[in-house]
VOSE-340529 format. One line per 3 residues: number of its first residue (from 1); their letters; for each residue z, x, y of C-alpha. Coordinates in nm, 3 decimals. Layout:
# VOSE-340529
NUM> a> Z/X/Y; ... .
END
This chain:
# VOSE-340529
1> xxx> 5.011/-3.257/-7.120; 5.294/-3.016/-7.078; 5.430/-2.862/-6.745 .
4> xxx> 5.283/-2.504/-6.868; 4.955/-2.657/-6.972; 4.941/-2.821/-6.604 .
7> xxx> 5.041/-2.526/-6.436; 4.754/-2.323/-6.598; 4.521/-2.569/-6.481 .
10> xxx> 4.607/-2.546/-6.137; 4.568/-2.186/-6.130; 4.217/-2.205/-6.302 .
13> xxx> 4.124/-2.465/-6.016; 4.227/-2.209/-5.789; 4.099/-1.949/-5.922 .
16> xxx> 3.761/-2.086/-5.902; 3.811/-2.240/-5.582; 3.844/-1.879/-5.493 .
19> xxx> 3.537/-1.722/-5.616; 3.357/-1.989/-5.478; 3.450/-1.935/-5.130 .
22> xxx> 3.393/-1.524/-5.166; 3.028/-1.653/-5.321; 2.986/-1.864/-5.021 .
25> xxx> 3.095/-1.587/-4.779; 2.855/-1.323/-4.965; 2.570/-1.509/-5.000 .
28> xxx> 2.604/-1.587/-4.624; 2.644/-1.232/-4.521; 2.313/-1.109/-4.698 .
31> xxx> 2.130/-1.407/-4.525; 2.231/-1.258/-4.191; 2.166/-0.919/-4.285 .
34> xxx> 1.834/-0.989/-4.402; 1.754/-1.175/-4.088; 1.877/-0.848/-3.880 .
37> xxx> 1.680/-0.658/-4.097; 1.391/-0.870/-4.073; 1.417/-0.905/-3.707 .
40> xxx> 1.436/-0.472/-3.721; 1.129/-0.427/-3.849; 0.961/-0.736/-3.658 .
43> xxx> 1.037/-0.464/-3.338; 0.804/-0.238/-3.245; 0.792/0.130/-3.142 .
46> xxx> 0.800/0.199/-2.752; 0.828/0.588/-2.616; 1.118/0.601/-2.330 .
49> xxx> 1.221/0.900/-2.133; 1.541/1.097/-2.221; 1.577/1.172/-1.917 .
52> xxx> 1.478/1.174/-1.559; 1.116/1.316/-1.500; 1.002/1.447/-1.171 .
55> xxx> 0.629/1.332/-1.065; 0.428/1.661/-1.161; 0.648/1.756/-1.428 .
58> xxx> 0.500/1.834/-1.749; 0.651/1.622/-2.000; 0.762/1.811/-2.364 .
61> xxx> 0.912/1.651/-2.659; 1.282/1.662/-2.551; 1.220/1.445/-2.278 .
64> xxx> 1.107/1.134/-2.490; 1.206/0.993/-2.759; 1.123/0.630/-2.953 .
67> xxx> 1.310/0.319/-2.973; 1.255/-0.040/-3.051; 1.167/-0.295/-2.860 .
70> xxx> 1.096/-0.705/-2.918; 0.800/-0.686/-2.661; 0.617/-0.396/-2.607 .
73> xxx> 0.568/-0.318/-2.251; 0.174/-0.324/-2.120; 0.033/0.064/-2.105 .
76> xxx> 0.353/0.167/-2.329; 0.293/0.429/-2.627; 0.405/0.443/-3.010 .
79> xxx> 0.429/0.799/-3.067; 0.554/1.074/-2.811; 0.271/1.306/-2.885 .
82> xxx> 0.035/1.054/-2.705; 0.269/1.142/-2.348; 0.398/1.517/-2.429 .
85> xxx> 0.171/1.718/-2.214; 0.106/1.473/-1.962; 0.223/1.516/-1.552 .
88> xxx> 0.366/1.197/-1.445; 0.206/1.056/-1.078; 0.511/0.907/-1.039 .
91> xxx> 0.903/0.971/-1.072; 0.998/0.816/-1.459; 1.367/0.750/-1.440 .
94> xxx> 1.592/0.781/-1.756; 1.579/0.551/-2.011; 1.284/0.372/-1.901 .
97> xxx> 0.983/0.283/-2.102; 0.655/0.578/-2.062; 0.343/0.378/-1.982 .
100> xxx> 0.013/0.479/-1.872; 0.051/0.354/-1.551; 0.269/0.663/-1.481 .
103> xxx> -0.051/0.887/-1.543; -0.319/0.681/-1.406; -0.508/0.929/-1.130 .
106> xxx> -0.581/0.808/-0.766; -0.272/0.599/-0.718; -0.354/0.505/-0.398 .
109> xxx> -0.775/0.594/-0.436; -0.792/0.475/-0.718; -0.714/0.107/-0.488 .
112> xxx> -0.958/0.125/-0.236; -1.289/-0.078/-0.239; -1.588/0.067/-0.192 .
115> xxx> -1.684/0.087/0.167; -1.314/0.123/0.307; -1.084/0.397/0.336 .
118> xxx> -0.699/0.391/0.339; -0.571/0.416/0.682; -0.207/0.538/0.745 .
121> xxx> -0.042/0.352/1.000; 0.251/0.488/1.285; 0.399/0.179/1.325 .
124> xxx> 0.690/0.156/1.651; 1.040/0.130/1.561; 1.033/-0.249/1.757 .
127> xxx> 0.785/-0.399/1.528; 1.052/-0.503/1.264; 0.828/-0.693/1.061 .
130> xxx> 0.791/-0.378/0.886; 1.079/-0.409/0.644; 0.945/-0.712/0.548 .
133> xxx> 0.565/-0.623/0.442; 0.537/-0.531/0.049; 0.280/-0.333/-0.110 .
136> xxx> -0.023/-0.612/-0.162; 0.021/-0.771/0.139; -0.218/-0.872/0.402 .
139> xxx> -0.189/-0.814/0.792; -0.319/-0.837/1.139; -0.334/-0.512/1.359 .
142> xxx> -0.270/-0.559/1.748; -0.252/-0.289/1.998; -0.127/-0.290/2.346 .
145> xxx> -0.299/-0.059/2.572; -0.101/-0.037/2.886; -0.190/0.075/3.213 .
148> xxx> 0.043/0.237/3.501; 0.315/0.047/3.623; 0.105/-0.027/3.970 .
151> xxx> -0.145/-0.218/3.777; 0.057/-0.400/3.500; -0.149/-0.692/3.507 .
154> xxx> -0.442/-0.442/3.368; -0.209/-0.396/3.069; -0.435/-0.537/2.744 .
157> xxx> -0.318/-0.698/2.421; -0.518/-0.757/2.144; -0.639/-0.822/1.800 .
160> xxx> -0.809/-0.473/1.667; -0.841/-0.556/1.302; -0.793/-0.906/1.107 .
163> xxx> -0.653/-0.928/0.738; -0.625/-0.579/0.642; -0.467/-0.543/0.285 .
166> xxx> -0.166/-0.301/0.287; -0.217/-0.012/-0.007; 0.151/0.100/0.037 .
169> xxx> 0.446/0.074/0.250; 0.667/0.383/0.246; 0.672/0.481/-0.115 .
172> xxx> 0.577/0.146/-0.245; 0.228/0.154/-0.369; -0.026/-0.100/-0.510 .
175> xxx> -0.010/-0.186/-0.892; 0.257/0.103/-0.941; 0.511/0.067/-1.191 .
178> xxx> 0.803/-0.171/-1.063; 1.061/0.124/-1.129; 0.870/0.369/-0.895 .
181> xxx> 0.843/0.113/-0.624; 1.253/0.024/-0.636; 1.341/0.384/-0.718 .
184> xxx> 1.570/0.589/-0.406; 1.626/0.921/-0.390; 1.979/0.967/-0.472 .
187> xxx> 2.005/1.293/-0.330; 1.918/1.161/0.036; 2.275/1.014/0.203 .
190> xxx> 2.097/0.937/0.546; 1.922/0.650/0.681; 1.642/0.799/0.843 .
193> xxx> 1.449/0.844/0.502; 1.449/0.467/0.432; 1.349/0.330/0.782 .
196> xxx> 1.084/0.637/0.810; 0.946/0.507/0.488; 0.926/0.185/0.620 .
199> xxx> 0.711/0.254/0.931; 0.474/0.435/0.703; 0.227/0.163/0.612 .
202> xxx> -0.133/0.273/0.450; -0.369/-0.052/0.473; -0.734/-0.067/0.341 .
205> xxx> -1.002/-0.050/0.654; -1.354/-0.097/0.658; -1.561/0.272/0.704 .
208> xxx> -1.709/0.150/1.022; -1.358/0.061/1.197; -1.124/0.362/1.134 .
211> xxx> -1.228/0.503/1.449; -1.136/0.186/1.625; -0.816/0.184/1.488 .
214> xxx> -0.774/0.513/1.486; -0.813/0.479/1.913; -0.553/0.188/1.910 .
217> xxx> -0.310/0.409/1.705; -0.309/0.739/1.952; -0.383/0.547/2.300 .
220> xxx> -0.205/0.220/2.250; 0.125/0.091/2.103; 0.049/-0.107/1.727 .
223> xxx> 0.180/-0.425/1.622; 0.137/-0.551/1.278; 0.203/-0.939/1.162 .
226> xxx> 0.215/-1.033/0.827; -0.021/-1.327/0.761; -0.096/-1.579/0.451 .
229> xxx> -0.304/-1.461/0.180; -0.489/-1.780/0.112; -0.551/-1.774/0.543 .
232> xxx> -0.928/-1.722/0.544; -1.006/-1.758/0.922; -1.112/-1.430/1.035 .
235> xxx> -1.258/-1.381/1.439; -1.641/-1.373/1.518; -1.766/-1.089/1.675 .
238> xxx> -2.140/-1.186/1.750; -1.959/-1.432/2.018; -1.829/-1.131/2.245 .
241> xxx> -2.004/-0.842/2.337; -2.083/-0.600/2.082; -1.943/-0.255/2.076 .
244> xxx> -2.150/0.053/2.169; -2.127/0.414/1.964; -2.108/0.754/2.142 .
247> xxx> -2.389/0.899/1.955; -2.722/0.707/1.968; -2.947/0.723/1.693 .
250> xxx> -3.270/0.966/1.752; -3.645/0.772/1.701; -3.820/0.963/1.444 .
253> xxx> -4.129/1.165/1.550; -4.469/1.017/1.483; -4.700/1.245/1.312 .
256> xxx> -5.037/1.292/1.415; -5.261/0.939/1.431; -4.973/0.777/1.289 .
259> xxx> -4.749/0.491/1.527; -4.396/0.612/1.556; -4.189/0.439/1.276 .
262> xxx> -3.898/0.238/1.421; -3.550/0.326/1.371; -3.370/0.247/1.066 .
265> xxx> -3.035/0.028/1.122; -2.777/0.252/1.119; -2.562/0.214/0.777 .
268> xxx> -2.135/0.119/0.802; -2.108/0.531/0.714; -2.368/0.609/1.036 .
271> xxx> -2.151/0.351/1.252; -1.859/0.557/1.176; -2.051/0.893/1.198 .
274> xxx> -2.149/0.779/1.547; -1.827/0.757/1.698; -1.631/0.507/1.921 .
277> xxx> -1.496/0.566/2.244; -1.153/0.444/2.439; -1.321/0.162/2.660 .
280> xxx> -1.492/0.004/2.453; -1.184/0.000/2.210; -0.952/-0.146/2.471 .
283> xxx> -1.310/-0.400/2.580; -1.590/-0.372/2.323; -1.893/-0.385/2.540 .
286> xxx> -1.742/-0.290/2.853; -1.872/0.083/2.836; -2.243/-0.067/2.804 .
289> xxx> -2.239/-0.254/3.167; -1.997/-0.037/3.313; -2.111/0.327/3.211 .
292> xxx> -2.061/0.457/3.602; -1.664/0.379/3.515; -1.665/0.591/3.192 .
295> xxx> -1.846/0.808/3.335; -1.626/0.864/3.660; -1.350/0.859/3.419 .
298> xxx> -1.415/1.101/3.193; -1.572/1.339/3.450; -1.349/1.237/3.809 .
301> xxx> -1.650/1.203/4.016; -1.572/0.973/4.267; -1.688/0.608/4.292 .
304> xxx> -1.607/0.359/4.513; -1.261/0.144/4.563; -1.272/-0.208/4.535 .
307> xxx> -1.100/-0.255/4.873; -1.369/-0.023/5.054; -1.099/0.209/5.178 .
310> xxx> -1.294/0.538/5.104; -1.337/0.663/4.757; -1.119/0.657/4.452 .
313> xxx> -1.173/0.834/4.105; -1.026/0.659/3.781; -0.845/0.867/3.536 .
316> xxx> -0.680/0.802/3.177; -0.423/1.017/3.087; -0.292/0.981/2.719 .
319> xxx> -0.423/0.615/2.702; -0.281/0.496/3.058; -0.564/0.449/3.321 .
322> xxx> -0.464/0.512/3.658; -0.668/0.491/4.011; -0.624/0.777/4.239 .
325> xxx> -0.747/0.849/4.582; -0.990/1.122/4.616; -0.955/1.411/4.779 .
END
């Protein structure tokens, strides 16, 4: 074979070596664009907000539009006609994903069993558990009724309501969408808002308790402590004495030849209805053997001193119960 001939060949070899390689290379590059394409249209459809949109805002078209998403999120919608129209309950920051959870009514109601009612707690800036309790959590509520300096050792502590579940702390609120609950106003620079938030705590109470704790929160100091869920142990109030309502139910009036019906039990709404007073918040029971103290209290007629020293009238002022000499 000549030199030419040999030369010729190598370029041929080349040559092909050549095209194979680009075929290679091609056929490589329309496997991985089919995959993208495949893995395009695998995506599905999720409406997310354009921009930010304020709770009570009705939402038009040029504040959502659609992009794909690998997982669609729970509550999310396909088209934006489903959310244009729609208020929000609930701040929807930009970019995020529009789901129904954003438009569900009775955020907070909408939580509550039947047979409570969400009570808003004042909680004091000591009781720094607060920044630790989350939305979903369950504490105990303690009050501290405290009595004038001279009689510190008639200062009371204790347990007003076991395992209540919190609804919301600040601006956090049950089963709301995690961007709500993590969402700050950006416009507020100051501290206050955050730790104010935090010592707003709404918890779910039974219908016949609010007034008790309702007593504990606006004549004694509250205290709440986070306990465990799974904790089931819960006190047992037919071993102390029971408390007594203001109001007392009226017998019903026997008609003629007929024996007087007895009185219904009173229902958890009637036990509300009826009212509670201070003593037997701070002692449940005491005002039913001791109704000469309420009594004097409330109306400063004098009773008699312990130490037999003449007479002495007790008075509470603002939740503080103080003994004064009469006059």
């Amino acid at each position: 074979m000549s030199g030419k001939t040999k030369i010729l060949a190598l370029l041929l070899l080349g040559l092909g070596m050549i095209f194979l390689v680009l075929a290679f290379l091609s056929g490589q590059g329309a496997k991985k664009g089919g995959e993208t394409l495949k893995q395009e249209i695998e995506r599905v459809p999720v409406v997310v907000s354009t921009q930010e949109i304020p709770f009570g805002t009705v939402i038009t078209m040029d504040m959502l539009k659609v992009e794909r998403f690998a997982i669609a999120p729970a509550g999310s919608y396909k088209d934006v006609n489903e959310a244009v129209g729609k208020k929000p309950l609930f701040n929807i920051g930009s970019g995020l994903p529009v789901t129904a959870q954003y438009f569900e009514s009775g955020a907070v109601a909408a939580e509550v069993r039947e047979g409570y009612r969400a009570f808003a707690l004042r909680l004091d800036d000591n009781n720094m558990a607060t920044s630790k309790i989350k939305a979903g959590d369950f504490v105990d509520v303690f009050s501290l009724f405290r009595v004038n300096n001279q009689e510190i050792e008639r200062t009371v502590s204790r347990l007003v309501q076991p395992k209540l579940r919190v609804l919301s702390v600040g601006s956090q609120l049950v089963n709301a969408p995690e961007s709500t609950n993590n969402a700050e106003d950006p416009n507020d620079r100051s501290g206050n808002r955050r730790a104010q938030q935090l010592r707003a705590v709404t918890v779910e109470v039974p219908v016949q308790d609010v007034n008790t704790l309702a007593l504990a929160q606006s004549q004694g100091e509250l205290f709440i402590v986070i306990r465990n869920p799974k904790d089931e142990e819960l006190p047992d109030p037919s071993k102390y004495p029971m408390p007594d309502t203001v109001l007392k139910p009226v017998k019903p009036k026997a008609e003629k030849g007929l024996a007087s019906q007895a009185v219904a039990p009173p229902s958890e709404t009637d036990k509300a209805y009826a009212g509670m007073s201070l003593a037997n918040t701070v002692e449940p029971g005491n005002a039913n053997n001791n109704k000469d103290k309420r009594s004097s209290a409330a109306t400063g007629v004098p009773r008699p001193s312990g130490d037999g020293g003449g007479t002495s009238v007790e008075v509470i002022r603002g939740g503080e119960i103080s003994r004064e000499k009469a006059r």
